[in-house]
C-alpha positions in Angstrom: 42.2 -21.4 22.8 43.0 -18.7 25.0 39.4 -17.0 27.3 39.3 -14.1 25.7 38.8 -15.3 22.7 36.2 -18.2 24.0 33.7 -15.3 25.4 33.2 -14.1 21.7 32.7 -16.9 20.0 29.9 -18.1 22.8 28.4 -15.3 22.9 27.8 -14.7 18.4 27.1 -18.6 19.3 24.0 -18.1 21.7 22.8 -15.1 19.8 22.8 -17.1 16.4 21.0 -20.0 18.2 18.6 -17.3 19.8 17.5 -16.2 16.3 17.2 -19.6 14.8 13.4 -20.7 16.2 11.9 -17.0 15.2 8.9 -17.4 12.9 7.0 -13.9 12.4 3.7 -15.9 12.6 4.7 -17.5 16.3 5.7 -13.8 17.3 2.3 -12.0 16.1 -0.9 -11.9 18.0 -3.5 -12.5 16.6 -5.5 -9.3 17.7 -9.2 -8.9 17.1 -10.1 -7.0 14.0 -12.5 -4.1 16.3 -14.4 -3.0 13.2 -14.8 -5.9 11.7 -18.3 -6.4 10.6 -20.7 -9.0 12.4 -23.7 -11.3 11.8 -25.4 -10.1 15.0 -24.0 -6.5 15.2 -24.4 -5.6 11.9 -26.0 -8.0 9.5 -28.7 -9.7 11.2 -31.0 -6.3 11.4 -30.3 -6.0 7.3 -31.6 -9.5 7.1 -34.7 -8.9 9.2 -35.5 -6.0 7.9 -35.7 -6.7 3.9 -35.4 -10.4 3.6 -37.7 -11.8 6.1 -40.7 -11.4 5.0 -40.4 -13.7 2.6 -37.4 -15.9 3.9 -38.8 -16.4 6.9 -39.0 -20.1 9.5 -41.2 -21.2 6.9 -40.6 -19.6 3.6 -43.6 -17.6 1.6 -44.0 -16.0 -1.7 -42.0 -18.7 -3.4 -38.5 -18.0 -1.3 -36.2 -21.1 -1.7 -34.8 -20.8 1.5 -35.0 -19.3 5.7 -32.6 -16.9 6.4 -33.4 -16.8 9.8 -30.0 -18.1 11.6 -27.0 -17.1 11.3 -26.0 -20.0 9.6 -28.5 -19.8 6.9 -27.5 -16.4 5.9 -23.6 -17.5 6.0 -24.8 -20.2 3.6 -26.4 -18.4 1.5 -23.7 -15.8 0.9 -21.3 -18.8 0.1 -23.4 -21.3 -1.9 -26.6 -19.2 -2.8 -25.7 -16.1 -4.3 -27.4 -13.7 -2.3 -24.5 -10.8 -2.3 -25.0 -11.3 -6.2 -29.0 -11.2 -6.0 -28.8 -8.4 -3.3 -26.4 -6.7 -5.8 -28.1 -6.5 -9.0 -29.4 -3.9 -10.9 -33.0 -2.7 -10.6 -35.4 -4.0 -12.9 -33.2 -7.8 -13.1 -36.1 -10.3 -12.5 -33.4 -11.7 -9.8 -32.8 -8.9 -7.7 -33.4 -9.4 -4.2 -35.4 -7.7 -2.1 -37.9 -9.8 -5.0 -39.9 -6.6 -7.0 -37.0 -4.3 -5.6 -36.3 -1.2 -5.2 -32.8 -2.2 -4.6 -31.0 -2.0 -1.2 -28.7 1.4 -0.7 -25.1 0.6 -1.7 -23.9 1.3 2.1 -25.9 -1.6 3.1 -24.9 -3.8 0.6 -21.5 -3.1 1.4 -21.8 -3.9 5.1 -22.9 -7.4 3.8 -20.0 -7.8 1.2 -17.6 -6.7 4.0 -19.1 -9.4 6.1 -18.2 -11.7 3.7 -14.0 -10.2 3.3 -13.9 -10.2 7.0 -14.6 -14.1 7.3 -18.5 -14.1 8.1 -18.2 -13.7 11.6 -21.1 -14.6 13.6 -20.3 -12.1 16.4 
C-alpha cells in the first residue's frame, strides 16, 4: 500500500475511534439548577409560618405529625399528602392550614415546585 494512501485511511481511522466512547451524558455537566426552589430558602418559612402551630416538636390540636426538620416536611410531601391537604378547596374538612382559609396559590406553588425540583434541602 503506497504512503499516500496510508495517511487517509489512519487518519478516518483515529477520528472513527475518537467518536466511538462519546456518551452525551459523560459530556454534560451537571450544572446547578440556580432557581431551583429549596427547603431552607424557600420552604422552611411557609412551614413555620402556617403549619407549626399545630405540627410542631410535639404535635397539638390533634396534628399527626412534626414538621419541624427538613426531613419531616420531605416525608410528608411523599408519603403524607400534605401538597394534596395544602391544596384543597376551602370549606374540605381536610384542608390544611386545619379551619383554613387556604394558602395563596403562589405559595402553594413554591411547595409543589419543591417537590418537581427533587426536594432539595438547600
Amino acid at each position: 500500500m503506497k504512503l499516500q494512501n496510508l495517511f487517509p485511511l489512519l487518519l478516518c481511522a483515529s477520528i472513527f475511534m475518537a467518536c466511538t466512547n462519546d456518551n452525551p451524558e459523560t459530556l454534560m455537566e451537571d450544572m446547578p439548577n440556580d432557581n431551583a426552589i429549596t427547603y431552607q430558602q424557600n420552604v422552611k418559612s411557609i412551614i413555620d409560618n402556617n403549619c407549626i402551630s399545630c405540627h410542631a416538636a410535639t404535635p397539638r390540636n390533634g396534628a399527626p405529625m412534626s414538621l419541624v426538620t427538613y426531613d419531616q416536611v420531605k416525608n410528608a410531601i411523599q408519603n403524607r399528602g400534605l401538597l394534596n391537604r395544602i391544596s384543597l378547596n376551602n370549606g374540605n374538612s381536610l384542608l390544611m392550614p386545619q379551619g383554613g382559609p387556604r394558602l395563596p396559590q403562589a405559595t402553594i406553588d413554591i411547595v409543589s415546585q419543591w417537590q418537581q425540583d427533587g426536594l432539595l434541602d438547600q
